[in-house]
C-alpha positions as CSV (number, residue, x, y, z in Angstrom):
1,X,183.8,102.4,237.1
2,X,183.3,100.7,233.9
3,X,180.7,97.2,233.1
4,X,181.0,94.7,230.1
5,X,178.4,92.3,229.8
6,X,180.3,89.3,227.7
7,X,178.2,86.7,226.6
8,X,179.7,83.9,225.3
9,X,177.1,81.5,221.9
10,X,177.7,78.5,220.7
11,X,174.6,77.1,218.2
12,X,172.1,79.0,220.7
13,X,170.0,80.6,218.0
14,X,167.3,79.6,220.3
15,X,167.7,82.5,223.2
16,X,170.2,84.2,222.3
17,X,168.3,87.0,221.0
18,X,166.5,87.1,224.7
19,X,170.0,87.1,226.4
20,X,171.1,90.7,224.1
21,X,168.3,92.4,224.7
22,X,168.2,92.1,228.5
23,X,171.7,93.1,228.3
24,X,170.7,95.9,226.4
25,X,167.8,97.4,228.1
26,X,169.7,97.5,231.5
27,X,168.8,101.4,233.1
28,X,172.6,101.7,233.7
29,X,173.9,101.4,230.7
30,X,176.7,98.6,229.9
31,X,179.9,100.5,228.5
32,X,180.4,97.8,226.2
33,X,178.4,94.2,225.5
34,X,180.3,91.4,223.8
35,X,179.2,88.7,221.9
36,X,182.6,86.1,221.5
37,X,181.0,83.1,219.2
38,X,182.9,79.3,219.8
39,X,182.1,78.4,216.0
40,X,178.4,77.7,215.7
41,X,176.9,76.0,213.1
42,X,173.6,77.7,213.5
43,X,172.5,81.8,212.9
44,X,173.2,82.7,216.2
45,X,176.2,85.0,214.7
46,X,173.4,86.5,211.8
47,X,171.1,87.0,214.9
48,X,173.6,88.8,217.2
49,X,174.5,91.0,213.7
50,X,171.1,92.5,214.5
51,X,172.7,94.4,217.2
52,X,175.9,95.5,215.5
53,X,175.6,99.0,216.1
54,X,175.7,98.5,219.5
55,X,177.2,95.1,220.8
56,X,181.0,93.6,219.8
57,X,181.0,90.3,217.5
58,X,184.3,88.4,217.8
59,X,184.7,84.3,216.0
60,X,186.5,82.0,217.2
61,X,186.8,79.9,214.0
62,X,188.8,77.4,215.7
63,X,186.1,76.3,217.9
64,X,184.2,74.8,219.2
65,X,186.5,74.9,222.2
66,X,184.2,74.3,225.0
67,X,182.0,76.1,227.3
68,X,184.6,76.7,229.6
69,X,187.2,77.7,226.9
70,X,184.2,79.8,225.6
71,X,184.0,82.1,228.9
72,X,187.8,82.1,229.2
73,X,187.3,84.0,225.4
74,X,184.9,85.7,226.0
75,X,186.3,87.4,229.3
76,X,189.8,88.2,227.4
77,X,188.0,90.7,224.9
78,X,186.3,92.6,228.0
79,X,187.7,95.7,228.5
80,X,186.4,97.3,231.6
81,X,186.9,97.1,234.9
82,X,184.2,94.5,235.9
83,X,182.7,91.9,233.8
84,X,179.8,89.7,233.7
85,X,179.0,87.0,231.7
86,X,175.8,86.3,230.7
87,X,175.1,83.1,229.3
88,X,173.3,82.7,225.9
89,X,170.3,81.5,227.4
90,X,170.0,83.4,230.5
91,X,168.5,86.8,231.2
92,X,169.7,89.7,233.5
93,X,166.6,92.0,234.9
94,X,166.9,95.7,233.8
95,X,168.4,96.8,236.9
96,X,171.2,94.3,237.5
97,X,173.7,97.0,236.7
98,X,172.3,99.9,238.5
99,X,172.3,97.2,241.7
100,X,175.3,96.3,241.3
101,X,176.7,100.0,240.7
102,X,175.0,101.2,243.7
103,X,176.6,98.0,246.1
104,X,180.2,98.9,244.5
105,X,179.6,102.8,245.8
106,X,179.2,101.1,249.6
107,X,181.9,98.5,248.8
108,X,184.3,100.1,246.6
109,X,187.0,97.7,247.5
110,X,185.3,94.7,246.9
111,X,185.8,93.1,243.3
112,X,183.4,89.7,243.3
113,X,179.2,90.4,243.6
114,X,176.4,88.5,242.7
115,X,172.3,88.7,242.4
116,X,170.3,85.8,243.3
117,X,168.5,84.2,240.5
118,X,164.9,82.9,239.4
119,X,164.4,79.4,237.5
120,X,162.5,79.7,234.3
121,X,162.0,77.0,231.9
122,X,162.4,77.5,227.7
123,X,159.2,79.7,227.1
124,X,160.0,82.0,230.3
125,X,157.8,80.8,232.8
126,X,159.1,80.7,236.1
127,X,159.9,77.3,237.5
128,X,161.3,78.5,241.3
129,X,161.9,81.7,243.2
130,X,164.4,82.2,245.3
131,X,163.0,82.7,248.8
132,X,165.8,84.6,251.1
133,X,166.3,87.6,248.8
134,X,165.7,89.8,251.4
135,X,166.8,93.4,249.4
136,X,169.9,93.8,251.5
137,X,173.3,94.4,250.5
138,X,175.4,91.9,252.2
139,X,179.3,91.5,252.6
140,X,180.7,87.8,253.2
141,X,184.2,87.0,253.5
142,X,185.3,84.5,251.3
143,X,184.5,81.4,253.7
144,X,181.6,83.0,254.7
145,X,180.9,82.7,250.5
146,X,181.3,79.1,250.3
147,X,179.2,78.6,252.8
148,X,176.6,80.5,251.5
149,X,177.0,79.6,248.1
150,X,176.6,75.5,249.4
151,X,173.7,76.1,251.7
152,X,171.4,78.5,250.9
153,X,169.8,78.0,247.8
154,X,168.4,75.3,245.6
155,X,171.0,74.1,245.2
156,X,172.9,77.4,245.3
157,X,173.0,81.1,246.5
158,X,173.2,82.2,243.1
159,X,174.3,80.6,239.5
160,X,176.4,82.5,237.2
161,X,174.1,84.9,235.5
162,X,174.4,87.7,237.7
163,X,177.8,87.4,239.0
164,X,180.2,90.5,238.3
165,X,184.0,90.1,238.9
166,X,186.9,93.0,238.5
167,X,189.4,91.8,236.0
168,X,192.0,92.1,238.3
169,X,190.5,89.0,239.6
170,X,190.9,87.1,236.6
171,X,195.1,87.4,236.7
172,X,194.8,85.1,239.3
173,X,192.0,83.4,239.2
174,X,190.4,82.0,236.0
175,X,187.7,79.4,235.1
176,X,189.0,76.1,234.8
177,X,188.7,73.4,231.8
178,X,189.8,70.6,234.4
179,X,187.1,71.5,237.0
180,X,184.4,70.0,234.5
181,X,180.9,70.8,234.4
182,X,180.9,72.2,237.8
183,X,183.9,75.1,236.6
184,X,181.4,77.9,237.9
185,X,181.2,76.6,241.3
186,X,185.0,75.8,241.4
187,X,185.7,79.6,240.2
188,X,183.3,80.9,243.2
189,X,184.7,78.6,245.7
190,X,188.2,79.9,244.9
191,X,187.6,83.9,244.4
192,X,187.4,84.7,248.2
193,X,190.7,83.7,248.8
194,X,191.7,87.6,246.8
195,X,188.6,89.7,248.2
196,X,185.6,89.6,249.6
197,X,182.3,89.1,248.4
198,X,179.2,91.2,248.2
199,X,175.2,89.6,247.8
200,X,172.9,92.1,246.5
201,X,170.2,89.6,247.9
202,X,167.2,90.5,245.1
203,X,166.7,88.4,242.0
204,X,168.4,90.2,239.3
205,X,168.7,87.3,237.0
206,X,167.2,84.0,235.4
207,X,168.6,81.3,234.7
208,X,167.0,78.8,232.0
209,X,166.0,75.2,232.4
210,X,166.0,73.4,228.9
211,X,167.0,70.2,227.3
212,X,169.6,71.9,225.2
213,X,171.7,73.0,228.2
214,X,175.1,71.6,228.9
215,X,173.5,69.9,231.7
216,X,169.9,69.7,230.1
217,X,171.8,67.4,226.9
218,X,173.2,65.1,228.9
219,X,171.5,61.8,230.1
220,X,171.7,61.0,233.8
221,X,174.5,58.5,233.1
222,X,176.9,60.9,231.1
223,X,176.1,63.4,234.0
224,X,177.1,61.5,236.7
225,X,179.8,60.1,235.0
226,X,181.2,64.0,234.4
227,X,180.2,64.9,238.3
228,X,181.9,61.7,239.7
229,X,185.1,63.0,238.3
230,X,184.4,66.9,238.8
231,X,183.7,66.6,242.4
232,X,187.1,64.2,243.6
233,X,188.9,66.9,241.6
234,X,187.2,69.0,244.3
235,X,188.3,66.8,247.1
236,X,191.7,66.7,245.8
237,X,192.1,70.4,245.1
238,X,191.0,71.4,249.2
239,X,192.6,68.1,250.5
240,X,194.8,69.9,253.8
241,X,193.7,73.2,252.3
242,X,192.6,75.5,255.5
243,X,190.9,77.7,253.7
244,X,188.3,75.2,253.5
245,X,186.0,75.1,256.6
246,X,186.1,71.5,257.9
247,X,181.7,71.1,256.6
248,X,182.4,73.0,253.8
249,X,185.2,70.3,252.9
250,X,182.8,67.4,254.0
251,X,180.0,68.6,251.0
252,X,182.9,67.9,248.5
253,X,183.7,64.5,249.6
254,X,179.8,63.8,250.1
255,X,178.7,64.3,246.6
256,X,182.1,62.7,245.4
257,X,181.4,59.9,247.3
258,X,178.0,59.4,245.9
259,X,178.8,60.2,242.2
260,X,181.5,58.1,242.2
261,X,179.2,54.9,243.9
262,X,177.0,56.0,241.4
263,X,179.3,55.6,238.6
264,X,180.1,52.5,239.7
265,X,177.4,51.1,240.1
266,X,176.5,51.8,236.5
267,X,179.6,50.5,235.3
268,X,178.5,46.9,237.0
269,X,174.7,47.1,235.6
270,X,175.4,48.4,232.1
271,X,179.1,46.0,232.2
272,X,180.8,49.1,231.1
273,X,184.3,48.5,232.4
274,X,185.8,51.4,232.0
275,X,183.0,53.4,234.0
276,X,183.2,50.6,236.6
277,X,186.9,50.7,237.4
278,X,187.0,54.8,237.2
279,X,184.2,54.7,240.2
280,X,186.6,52.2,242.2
281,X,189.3,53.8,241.6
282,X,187.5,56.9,243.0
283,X,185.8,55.5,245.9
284,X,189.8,53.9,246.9
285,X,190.9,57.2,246.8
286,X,188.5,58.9,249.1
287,X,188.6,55.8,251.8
288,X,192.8,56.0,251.4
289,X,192.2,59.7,252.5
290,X,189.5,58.7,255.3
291,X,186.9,60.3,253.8
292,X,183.8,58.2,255.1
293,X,182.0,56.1,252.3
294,X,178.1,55.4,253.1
295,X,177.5,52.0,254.9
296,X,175.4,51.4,252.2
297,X,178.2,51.7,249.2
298,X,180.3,49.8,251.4
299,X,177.5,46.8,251.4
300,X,177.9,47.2,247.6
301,X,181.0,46.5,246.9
302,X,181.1,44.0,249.1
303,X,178.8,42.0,247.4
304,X,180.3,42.6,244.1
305,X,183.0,41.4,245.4
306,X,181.4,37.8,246.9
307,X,179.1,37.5,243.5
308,X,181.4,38.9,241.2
309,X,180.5,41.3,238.5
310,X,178.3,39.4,236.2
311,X,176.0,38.1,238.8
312,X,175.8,41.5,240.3
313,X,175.0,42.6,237.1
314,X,172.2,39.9,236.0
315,X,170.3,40.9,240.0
316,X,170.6,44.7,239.2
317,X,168.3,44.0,235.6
């Protein structure tokens, strides 16, 4: 069996340099490590040209095309049998390889395995640990997955540094631009339904809290504004679906309810139309559907509608 390590940069001259060289000094060898740039403005391509001798460089000089877009790139120039990507700010501890080698030699037929992660902030210090990494080698089938992956965790099982997935996978399963800013989740949600999935339950990765991020960048308006729409796409992608267990459905509509009553909200206190009618429209759709809406948004928009918009919006300064 074969391993690419594909790390997808865009402008991170910051950590990128951190990211190679964990994929580097792994004690099973990568059989190749890919660097596919979106266009960056910064030296993160004169930094990764450090490394030439023994990582790929591709340009996009089209981009930039977006992170998703990014991984999708990335992921195309991989040419062994299971990739990982390994974002430009993350890290991967030297073993993640020989971990996951040694699961696929127990679970030959499985082609979708992750590694827990820690939480470190920009200088490297750790900010949370996961606490159920156990050391075992675990098999879920795919709803067993979602599950996991939604309830063990803060918030999750594991984050996308230290995921590996056979390529086969990705003929039929890809990351998605119209997922949003939650496209890893959606991809992970999705993968069990073509194999099962095996936890090697030790952290094996870190993934890096900063204020350059895609999430870190955004203010808490623009990112609920991106999670009210991300998460009713959820809703409307597993609406009648049965491969989605009846509480696994319910955490979709929950956090699409409250982004969207969020949004909404903001919309009528910053008298930003245009967020405010996106959040109705939202919140119509999920109560058309009988998704249960919150007593307390329904009190909401009740009074909005008795005061009216600009006296709402005068008692919420």
């Amino acid at each position: 069996m074969t391993f690419s390590i594909v790390i997808p940069t865009y402008n991170g001259a910051d950590f990128v340099e951190q990211a190679l060289l964990s994929a580097l000094a792994q004690t099973r060898s990568a059989d190749e490590i890919i660097v596919s740039d979106d266009n960056s403005t910064d030296n993160t391509v004169a930094i990764c040209q450090r490394y030439a001798e023994h990582i790929k460089i591709y340009q996009n000089p089209q981009g930039p095309s977006g992170f998703v877009n990014g991984w999708n790139h990335a992921i195309a120039k991989a040419t062994s049998d299971y990739i990982s990507i390994l974002h430009q700010d993350d890290l991967l501890a030297p073993t993640f390889l020989e971990e996951i080698e040694k699961a696929l030699t127990i679970y030959p037929n499985v082609k979708h395995l992750f590694a827990p992660c820690n939480y470190i902030d920009g200088n490297g210090e750790s900010l949370q640990e996961p606490e159920y990494c156990t050391g075992e080698i675990k098999k879920y089938t795919g709803q067993e997955y979602v599950r996991a992956y939604q309830t063990v965790g803060h918030p999750h099982i594991h984050r996308c540094p230290g995921v590996v997935t056979h390529r086969d996978i990705f003929k039929v399963c890809q990351y998605r631009e119209e997922a949003g800013h939650i496209a890893d989740d959606d991809f992970f949600y999705r993968v069990g339904q073509y194999t099962d999935v095996v936890g090697v339950l030790k952290p094996l990765a870190s993934y890096r809290l900063h204020g350059k991020s895609e999430t870190g960048h955004l203010k808490n308006s623009q990112l609920v504004r991106r999670l009210a729409h991300d998460y009713n796409y959820q809703v409307k992608q597993w609406l009648g679906n049965c491969y989605m267990g009846e509480k696994e459905f319910e955490y979709f509509c929950s956090y699409a309810a409250h982004f969207a009553f969020e949004e909404y909200y903001y919309g009528i206190k910053y008298k930003k139309m245009d967020w405010e009618a996106e959040g109705k429209s939202y919140l119509i759709f999920l109560k058309s559907n009988n998704i249960n809406i919150f007593i307390k948004y329904k009190i909401f928009l009740f009074l909005v509608s008795v005061l009216g918009n600009r006296f709402t919006s005068k008692l919420l300064k």
